[in-house]
VOTORPA-134484 format. One line per 2 residues: for each residue x, y, z of N, C-alpha, C. Coordinates in pm, whole numbers, plus 50000, padded with zeros to 5 digits. Layout:
N
X Y Z X Y Z X Y Z; ...
***
This chain:
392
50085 49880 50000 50000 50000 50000 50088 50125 50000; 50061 50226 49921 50141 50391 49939 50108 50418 50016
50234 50486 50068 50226 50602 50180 50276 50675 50152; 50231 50832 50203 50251 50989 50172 50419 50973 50096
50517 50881 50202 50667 50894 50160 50636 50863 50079; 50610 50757 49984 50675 50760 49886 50617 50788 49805
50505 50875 49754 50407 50912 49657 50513 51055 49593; 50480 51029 49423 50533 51163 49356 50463 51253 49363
50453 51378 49378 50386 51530 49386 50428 51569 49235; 50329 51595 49191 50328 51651 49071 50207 51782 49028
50276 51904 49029 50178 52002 49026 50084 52001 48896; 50028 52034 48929 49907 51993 48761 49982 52187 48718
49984 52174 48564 50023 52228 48473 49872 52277 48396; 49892 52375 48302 49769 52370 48170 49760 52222 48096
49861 52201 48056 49869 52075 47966 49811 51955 48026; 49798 51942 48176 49709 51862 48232 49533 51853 48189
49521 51924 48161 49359 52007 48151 49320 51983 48052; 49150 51929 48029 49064 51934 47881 48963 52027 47942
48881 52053 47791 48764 52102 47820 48719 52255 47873; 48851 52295 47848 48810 52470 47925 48867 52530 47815
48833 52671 47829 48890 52800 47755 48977 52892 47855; 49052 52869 47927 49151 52921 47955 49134 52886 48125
49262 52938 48191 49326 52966 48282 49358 52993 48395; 49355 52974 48523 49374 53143 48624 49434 53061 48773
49584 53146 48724 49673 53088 48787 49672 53156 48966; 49593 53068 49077 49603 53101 49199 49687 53105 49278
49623 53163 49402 49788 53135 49521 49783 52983 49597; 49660 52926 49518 49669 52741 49544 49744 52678 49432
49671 52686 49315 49724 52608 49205 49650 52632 49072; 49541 52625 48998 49501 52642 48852 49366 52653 48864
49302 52777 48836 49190 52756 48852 49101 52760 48706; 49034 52627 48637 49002 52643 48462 48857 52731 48438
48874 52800 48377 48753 52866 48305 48723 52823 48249; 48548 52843 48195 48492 52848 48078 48457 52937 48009
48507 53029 48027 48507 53173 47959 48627 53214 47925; 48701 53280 47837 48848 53342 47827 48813 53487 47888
48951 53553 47978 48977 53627 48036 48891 53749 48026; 48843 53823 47857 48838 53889 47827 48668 53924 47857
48603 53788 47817 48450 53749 47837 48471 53764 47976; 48500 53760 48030 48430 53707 48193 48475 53869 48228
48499 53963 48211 48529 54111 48245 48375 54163 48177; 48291 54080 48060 48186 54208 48024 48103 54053 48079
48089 53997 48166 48001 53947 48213 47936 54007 48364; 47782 54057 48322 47702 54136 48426 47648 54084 48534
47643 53919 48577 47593 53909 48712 47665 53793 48741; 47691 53785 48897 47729 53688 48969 47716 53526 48911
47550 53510 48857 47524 53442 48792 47612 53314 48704; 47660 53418 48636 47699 53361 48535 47858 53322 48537
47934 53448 48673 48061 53416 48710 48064 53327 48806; 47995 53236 48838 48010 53153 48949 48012 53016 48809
47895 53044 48731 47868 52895 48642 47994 52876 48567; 48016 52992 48516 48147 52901 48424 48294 52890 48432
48261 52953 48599 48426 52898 48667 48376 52736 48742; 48272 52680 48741 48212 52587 48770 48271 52474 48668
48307 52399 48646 48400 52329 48546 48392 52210 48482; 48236 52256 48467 48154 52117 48393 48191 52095 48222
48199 51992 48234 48304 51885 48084 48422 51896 48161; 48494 51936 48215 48673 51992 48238 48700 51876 48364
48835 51839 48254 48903 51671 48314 49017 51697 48294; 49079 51657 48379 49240 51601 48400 49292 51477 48314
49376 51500 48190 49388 51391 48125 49540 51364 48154; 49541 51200 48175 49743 51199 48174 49736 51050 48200
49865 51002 48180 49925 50882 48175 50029 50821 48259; 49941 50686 48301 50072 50652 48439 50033 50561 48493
50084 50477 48513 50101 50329 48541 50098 50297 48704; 50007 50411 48768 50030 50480 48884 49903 50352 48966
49874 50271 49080 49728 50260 49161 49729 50341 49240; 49804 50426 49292 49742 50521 49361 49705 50669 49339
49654 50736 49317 49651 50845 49252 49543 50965 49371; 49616 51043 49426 49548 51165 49554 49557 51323 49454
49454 51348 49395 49414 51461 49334 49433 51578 49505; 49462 51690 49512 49457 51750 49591 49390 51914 49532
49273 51938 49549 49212 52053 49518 49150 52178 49616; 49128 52266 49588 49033 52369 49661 48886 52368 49597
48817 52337 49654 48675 52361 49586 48627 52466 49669; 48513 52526 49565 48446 52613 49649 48288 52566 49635
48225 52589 49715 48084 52463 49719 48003 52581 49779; 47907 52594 49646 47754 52670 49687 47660 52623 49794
47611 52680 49908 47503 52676 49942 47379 52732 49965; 47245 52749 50006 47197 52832 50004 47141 52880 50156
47106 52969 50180 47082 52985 50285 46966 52935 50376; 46960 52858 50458 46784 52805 50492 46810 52637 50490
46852 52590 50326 46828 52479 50307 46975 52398 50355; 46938 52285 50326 47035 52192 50395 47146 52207 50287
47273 52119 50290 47416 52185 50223 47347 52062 50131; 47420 52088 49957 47422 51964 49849 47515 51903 49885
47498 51749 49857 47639 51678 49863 47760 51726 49839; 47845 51679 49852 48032 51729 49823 47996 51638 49646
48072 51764 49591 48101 51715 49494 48193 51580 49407; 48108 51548 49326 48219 51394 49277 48275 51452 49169
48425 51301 49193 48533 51338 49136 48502 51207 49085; 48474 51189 48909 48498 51068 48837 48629 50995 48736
48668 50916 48789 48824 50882 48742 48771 50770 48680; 48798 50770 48518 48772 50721 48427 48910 50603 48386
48910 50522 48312 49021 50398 48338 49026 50365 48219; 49090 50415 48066 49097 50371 47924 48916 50402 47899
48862 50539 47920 48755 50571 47925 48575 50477 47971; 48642 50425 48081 48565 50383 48143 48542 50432 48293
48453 50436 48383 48445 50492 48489 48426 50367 48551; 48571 50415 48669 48623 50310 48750 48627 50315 48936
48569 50454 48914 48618 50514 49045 48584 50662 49115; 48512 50657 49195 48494 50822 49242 48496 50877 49378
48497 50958 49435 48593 51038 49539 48494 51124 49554; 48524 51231 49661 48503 51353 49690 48584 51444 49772
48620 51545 49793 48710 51584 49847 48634 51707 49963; 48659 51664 50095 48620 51739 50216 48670 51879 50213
48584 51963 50305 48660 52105 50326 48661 52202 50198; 48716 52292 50181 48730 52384 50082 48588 52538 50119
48644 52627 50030 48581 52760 50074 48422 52733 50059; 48311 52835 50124 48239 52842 50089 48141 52900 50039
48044 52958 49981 48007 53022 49850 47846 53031 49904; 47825 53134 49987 47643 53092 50055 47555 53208 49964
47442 53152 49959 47395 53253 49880 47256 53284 49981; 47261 53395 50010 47162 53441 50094 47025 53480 50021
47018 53535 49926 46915 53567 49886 46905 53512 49730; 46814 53419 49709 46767 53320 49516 46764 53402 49381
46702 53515 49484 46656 53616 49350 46753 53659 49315; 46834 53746 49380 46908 53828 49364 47067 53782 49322
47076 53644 49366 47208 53571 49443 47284 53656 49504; 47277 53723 49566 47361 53789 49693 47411 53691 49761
47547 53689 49777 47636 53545 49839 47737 53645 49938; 47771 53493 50008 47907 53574 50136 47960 53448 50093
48096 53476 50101 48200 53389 50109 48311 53374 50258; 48300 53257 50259 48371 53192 50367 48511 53124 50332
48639 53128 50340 48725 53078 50284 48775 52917 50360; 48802 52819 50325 48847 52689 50397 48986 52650 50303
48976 52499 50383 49141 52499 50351 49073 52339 50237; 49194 52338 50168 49209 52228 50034 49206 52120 50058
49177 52030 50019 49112 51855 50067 49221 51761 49973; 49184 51626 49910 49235 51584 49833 49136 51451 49842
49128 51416 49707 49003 51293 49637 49087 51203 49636; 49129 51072 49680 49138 50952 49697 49097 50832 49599
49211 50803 49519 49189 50679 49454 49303 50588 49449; 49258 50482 49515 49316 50377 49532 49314 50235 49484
49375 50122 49505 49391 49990 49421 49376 49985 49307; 49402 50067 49207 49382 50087 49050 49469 49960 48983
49419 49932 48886 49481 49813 48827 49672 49847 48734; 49739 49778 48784 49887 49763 48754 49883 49792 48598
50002 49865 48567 49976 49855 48396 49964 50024 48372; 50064 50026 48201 50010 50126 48184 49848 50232 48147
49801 50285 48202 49673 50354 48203 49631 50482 48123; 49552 50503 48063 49505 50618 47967 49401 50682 48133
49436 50801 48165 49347 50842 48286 49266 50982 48264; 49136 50965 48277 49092 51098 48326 49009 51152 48407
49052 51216 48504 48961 51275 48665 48876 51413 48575; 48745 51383 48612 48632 51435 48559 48599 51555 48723
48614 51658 48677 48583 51802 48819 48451 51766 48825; 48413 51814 48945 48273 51835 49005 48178 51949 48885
48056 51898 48822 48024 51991 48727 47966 52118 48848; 47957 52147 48930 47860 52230 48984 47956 52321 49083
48067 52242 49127 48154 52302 49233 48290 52383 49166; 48304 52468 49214 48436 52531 49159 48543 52476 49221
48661 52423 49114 48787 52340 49197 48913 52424 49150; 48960 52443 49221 49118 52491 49194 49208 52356 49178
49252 52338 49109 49352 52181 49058 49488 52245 49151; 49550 52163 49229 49681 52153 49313 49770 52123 49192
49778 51986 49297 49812 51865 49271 49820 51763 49258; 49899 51632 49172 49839 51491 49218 49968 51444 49275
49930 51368 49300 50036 51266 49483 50026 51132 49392; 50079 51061 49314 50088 50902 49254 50199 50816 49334
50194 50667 49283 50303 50597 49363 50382 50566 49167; 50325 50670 49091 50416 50621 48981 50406 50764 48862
50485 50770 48807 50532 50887 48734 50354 50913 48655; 50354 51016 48648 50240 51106 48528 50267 51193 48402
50184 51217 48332 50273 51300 48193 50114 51344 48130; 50108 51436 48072 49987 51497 48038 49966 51383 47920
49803 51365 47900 49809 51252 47782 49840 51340 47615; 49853 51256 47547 49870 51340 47448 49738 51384 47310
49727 51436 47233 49582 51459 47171 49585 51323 47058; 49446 51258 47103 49382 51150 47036 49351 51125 46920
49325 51307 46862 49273 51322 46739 49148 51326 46718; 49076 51325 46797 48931 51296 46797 48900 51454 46750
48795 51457 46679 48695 51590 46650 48647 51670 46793; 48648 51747 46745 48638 51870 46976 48468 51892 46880
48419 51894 47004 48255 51897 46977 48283 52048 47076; 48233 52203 47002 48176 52267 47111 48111 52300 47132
48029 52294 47262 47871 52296 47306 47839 52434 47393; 47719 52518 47349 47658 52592 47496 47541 52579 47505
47469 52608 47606 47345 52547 47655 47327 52626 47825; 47219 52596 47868 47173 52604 47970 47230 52577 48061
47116 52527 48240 47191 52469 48299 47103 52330 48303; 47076 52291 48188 47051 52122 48185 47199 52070 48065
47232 52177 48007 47383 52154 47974 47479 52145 48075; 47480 52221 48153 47556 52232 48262 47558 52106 48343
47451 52058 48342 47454 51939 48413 47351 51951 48575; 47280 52040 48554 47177 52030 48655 47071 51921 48713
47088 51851 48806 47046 51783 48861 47094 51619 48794; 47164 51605 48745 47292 51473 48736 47343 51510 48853
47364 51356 48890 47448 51347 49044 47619 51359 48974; 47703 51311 48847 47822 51297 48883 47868 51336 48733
47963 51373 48770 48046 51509 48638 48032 51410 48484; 48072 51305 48476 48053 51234 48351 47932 51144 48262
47805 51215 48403 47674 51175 48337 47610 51232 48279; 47633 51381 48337 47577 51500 48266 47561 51429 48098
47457 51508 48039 47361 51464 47890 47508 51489 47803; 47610 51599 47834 47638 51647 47709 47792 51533 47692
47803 51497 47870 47947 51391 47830 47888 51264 47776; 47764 51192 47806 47683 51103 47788 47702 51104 47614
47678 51211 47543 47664 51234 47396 47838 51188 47364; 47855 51322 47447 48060 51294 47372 48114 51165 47361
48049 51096 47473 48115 50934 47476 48109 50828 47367; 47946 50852 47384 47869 50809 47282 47947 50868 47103
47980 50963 47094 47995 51049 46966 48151 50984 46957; 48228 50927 47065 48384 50956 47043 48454 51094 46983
48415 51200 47069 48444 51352 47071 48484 51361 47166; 48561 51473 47168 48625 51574 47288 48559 51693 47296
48495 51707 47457 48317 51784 47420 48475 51935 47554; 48414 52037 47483 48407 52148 47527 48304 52183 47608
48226 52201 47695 48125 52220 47755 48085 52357 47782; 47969 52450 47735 47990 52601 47758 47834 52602 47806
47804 52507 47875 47639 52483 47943 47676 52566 48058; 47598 52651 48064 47605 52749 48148 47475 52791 48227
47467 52706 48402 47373 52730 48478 47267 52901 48436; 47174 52901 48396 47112 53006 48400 47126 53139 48294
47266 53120 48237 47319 53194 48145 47312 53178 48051; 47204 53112 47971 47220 53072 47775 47137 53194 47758
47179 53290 47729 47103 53470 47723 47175 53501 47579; 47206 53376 47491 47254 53479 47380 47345 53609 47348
47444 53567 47452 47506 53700 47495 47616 53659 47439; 47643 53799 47359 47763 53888 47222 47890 53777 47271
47947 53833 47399 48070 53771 47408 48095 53632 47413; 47986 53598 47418 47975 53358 47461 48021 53336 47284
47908 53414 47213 47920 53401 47059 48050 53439 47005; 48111 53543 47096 48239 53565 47049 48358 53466 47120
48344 53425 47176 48428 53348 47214 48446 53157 47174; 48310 53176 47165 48300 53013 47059 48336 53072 46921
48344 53197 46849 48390 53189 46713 48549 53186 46717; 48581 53203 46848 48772 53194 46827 48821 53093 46881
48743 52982 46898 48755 52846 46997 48755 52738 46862; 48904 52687 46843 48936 52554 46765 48780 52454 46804
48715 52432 46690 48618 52310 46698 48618 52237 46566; 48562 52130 46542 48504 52053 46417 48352 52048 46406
48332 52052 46588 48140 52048 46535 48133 52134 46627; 47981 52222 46663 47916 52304 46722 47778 52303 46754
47773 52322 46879 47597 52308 46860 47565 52443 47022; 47434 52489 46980 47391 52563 46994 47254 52544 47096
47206 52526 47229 47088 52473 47292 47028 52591 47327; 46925 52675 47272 46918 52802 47332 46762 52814 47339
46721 52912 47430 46568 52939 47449 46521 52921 47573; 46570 52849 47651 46455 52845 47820 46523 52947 47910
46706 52960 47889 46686 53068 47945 46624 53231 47920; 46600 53266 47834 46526 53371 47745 46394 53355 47774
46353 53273 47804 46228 53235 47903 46194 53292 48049; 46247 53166 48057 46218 53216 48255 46339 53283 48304
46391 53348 48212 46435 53517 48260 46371 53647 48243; 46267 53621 48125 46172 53711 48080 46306 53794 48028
46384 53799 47916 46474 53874 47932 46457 53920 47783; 46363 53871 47733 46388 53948 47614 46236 53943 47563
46209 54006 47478 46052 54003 47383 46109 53913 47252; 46008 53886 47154 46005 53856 47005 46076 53952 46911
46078 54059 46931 46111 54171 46829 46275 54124 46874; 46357 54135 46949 46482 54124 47026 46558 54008 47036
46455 53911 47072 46513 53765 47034 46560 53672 46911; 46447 53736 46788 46492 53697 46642 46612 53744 46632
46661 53860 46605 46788 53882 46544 46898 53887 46651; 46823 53863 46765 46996 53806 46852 47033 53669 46797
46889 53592 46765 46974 53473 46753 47064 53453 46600; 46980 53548 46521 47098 53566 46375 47221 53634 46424
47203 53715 46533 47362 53821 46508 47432 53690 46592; 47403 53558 46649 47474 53498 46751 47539 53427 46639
47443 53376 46542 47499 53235 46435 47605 53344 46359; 47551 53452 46338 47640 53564 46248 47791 53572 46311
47811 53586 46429 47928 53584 46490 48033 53452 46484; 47978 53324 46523 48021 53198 46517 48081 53210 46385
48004 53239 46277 48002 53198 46182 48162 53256 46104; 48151 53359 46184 48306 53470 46166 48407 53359 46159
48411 53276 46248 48558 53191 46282 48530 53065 46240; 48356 53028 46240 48368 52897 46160 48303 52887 46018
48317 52918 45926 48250 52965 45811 48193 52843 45799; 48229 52662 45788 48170 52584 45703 48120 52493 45860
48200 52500 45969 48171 52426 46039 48021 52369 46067; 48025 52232 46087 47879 52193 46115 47799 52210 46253
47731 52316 46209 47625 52427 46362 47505 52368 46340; 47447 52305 46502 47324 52271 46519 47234 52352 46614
47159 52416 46576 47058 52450 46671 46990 52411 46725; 46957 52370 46838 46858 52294 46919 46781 52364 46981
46629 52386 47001 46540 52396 47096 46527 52380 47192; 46477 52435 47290 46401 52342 47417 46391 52209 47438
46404 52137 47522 46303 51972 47563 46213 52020 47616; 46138 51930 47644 45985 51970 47685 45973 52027 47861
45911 52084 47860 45906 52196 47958 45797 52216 48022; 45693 52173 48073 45551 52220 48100 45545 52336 48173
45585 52383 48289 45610 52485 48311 45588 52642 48202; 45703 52599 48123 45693 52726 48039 45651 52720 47837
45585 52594 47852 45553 52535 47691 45502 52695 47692; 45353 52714 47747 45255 52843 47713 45262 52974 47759
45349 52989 47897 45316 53053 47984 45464 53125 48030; 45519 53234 48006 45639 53346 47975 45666 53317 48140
45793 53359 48149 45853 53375 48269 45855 53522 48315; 45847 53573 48447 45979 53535 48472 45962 53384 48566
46057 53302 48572 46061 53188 48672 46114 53278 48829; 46007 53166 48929 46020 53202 49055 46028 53053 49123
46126 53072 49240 46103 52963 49300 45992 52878 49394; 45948 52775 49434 45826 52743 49449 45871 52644 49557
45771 52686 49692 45819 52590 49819 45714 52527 49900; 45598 52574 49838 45465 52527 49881 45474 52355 49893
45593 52314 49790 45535 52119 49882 45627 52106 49928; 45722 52205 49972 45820 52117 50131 45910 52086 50031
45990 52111 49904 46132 52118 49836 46088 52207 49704; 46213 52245 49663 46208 52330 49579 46196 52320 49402
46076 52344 49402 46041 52343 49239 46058 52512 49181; 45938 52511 49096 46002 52644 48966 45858 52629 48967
45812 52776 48935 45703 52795 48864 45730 52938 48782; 45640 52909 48668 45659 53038 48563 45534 53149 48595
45568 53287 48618 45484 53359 48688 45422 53461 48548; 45444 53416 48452 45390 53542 48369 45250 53512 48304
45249 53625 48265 45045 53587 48161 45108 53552 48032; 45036 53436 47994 44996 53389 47892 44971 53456 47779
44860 53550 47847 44786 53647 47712 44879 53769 47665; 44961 53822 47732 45090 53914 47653 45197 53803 47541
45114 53706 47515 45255 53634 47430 45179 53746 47291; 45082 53810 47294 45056 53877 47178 45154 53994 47141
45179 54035 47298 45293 54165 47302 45411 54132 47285; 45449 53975 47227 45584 53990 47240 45644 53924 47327
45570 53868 47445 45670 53799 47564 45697 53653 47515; 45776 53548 47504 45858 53431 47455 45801 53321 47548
45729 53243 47506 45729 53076 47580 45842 52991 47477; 45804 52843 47502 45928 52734 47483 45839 52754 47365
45719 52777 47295 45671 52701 47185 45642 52835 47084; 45672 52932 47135 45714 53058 47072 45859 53022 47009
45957 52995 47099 46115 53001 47075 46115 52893 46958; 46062 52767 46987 46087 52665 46861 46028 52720 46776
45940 52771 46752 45876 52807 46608 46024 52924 46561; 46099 53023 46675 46161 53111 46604 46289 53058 46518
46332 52936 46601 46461 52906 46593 46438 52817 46426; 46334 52698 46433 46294 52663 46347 46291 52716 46229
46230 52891 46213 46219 52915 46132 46381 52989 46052; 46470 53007 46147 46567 53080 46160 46669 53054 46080
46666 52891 46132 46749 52775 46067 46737 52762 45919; 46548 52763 45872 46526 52737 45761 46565 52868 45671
46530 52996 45736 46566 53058 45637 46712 53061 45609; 46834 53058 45659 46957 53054 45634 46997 52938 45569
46951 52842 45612 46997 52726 45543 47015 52702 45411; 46959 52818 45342 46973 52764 45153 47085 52835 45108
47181 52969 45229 47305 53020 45221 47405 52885 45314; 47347 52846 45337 47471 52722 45467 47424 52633 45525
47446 52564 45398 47420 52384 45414 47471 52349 45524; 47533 52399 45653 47632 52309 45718 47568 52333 45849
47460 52462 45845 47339 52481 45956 47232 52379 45956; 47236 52324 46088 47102 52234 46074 46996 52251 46216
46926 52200 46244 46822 52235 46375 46755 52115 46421; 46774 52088 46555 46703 51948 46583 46623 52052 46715
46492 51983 46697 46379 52019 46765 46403 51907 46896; 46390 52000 47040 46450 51983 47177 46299 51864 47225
46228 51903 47179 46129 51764 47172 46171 51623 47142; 46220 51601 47055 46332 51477 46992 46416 51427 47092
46454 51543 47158 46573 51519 47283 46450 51450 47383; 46353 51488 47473 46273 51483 47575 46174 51576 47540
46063 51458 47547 45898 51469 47472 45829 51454 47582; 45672 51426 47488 45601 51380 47658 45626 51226 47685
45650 51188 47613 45661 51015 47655 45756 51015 47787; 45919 51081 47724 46008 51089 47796 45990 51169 47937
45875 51252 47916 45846 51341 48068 45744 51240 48125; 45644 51158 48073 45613 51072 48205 45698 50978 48235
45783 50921 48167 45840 50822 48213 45991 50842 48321; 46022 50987 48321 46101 51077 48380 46083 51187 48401
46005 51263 48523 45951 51356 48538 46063 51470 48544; 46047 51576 48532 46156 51692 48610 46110 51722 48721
46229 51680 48810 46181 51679 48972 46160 51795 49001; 46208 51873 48979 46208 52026 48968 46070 52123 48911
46064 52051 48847 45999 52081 48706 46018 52161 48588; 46156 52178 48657 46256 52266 48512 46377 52177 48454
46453 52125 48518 46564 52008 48519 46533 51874 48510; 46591 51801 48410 46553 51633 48397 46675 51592 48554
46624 51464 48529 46643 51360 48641 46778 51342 48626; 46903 51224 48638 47015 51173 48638 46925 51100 48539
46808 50996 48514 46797 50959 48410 46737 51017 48277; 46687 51123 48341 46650 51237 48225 46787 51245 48139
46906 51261 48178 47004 51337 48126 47055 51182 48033; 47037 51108 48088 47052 50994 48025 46973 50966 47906
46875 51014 47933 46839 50945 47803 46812 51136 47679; 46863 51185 47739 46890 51328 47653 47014 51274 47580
47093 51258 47643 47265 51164 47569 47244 51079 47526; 47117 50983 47502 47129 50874 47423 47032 50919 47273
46956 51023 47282 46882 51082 47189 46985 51155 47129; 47037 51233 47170 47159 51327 47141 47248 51239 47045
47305 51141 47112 47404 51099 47037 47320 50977 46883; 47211 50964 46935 47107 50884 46820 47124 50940 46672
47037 51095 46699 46995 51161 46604 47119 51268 46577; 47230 51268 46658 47341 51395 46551 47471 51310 46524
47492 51215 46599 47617 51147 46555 47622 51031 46485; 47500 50978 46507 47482 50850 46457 47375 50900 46269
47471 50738 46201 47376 50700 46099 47381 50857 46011; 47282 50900 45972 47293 51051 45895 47284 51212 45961
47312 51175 46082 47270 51271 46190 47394 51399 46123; 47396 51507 46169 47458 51626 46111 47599 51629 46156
47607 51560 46281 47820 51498 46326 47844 51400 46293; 47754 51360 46216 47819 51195 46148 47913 51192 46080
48033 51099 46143 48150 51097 46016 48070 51039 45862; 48146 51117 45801 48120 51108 45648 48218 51058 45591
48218 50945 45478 48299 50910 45454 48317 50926 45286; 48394 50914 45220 48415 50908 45087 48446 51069 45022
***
């Protein structure tokens, strides 16, 4: 068995790292974004700076013939005020891309949010933990430790009983994704179930992840920053937050979503862009947001608080947005064959909502997300789907 003596310390580096857009070098050790430097300066609420330093898709890839392997991190772990704490976040250590093993790591700062609406938070600072994996099978190993999608981790270091080396690139096609926070991975219990790694696996891609809790607002700089982000495929999940944020009307929402494809389109002229819709939503199919939280049965659901009858003025439901996006797709498409649109129904319908409710009633289940990644990877990677390798 290892002990502390004789384990190698090896500081995690960039080159350790998938799945992020940059950087941010602490007085612990690496902390990965999903935003580059420049975006996260014109980003306007807490919101959105908490989600995409949150480090969902983002894995530690490397090689080493190591069974013992002690990740040592800082997390910082949301709570809210009132309710009880969420679990400690999991750490999934994958084995020649299989999941072999998972951890959590105690302690680290904390992140309270006193007030839902507003997120008004206090921070509490703690000290750095380390995730635990042990008896791993002898032999050289292809490895990758999958971050907590929901918790913010600062990467140390790893502690092995055998040398490490960043892995090297596979070659695989980089899939890059933004979305919500059912991209993000909301309400999946563990970082590599989330819908969108579920797809990547399925796809044999290297998924970028830009699912962003609460933040799919169509906003200038996300678009600008996926048009300067190396990809082969792209896809696009947009509309519920534009919803139950009430954040935009009809007149405002059409041509954000052209000036968004317009931007991408800057850096990827031919690349293959999918637009996706909504999944099914009852909550907000008819009925405009803004979303409020809902505590009347003793845990916390969502309800959509707006009238119905202003969808004449302009206010956006889920079945407003598919008709826009739908139509959006079609009209561009006879300039760029390489735009396509899969309707978020396809993903999770009603079949799929009785047979997996949203506990929430905004967020699918751990098997919701499951079977979003098995639709996902059905209809775009598979057979004639729009990421299908093509051959000839």
């Amino acid at each position: 068995m290892s002990t502390e003596q004789n384990l190698i310390t090896t500081p995690i580096t960039a080159d350790f790292l998938r799945g992020h857009l940059d950087v941010e070098e602490t007085a612990h050790g690496l902390l990965p974004h999903r935003l580059p430097a420049w975006a996260r300066r014109q980003i306007p609420d807490d919101l959105l700076a908490v989600a995409e330093a949150q480090p969902s898709g983002v894995r530690l890839a490397f090689l080493t013939s190591a069974t013992t392997i002690r990740l040592e991190t800082l997390p910082t772990k949301r709570v809210y005020r009132g309710f009880p704490p969420p679990p400690d976040g999991i750490y999934d250590l994958l084995v020649d891309g299989r999941l072999t093993a998972q951890a959590t790591v105690d302690g680290g700062n904390l992140h309270t949010i006193t007030d839902m609406q507003t997120q008004t938070a206090e921070f509490t600072p703690g000290p750095a933990g380390t995730a635990h994996f042990t008896d791993l099978l002898t032999g050289e190993k292809d490895i990758e430790i999958w971050l907590p999608h929901a918790e913010i981790t600062e990467v140390i270091a790893l502690r092995t009983d055998a040398p490490v080396e960043p892995a090297s690139d596979k070659g695989h096609r980089v899939w890059l994704h933004h979305g919500s926070s059912i991209s993000h991975g909301s309400n999946a219990v563990f970082p590599s179930t989330i819908w969108p790694a579920l797809a990547a696996s399925a796809g044999d891609v290297e998924l970028i992840n830009l699912g962003f809790g609460g933040s799919a607002l169509v906003d200038p700089f996300t678009a600008r920053a996926m048009r300067d982000t190396p990809a082969d495929l792209i896809s696009l999940k947009l509309g519920i937050n534009v919803v139950n944020s009430d954040a935009m009307r009809l007149r405002a929402f059409t041509p954000a979503i052209h000036g968004f494809l317009d931007t991408i389109r800057e850096g990827h002229p031919t690349t293959p862009l999918l637009l996706v819709s909504p999944i099914l939503c009852p909550t907000h199919e008819d009925t405009p947001g803004p979303l409020m939280p809902d505590l009347s049965s003793g845990t916390l659901k969502f309800k959509a608080t707006g009238d119905p009858a202003e969808t004449a003025a302009g206010r956006l439901t889920l079945t407003i947005v598919r008709e826009v996006l739908a139509d959006t797709v079609k009209q561009r498409s006879a300039e760029d064959p390489n735009l396509h649109y899969l309707d978020g129904l396809d993903l999770y319908g009603e079949s799929d909502h009785e047979e997996f409710p949203l506990p929430d009633a905004i967020h699918p289940s751990p098997e919701g997300h499951r079977r979003i990644g098995e639709n996902f990877a059905k209809l775009v990677f598979a057979n004639n789907g729009p990421f299908a390798i093509t051959t000839g």
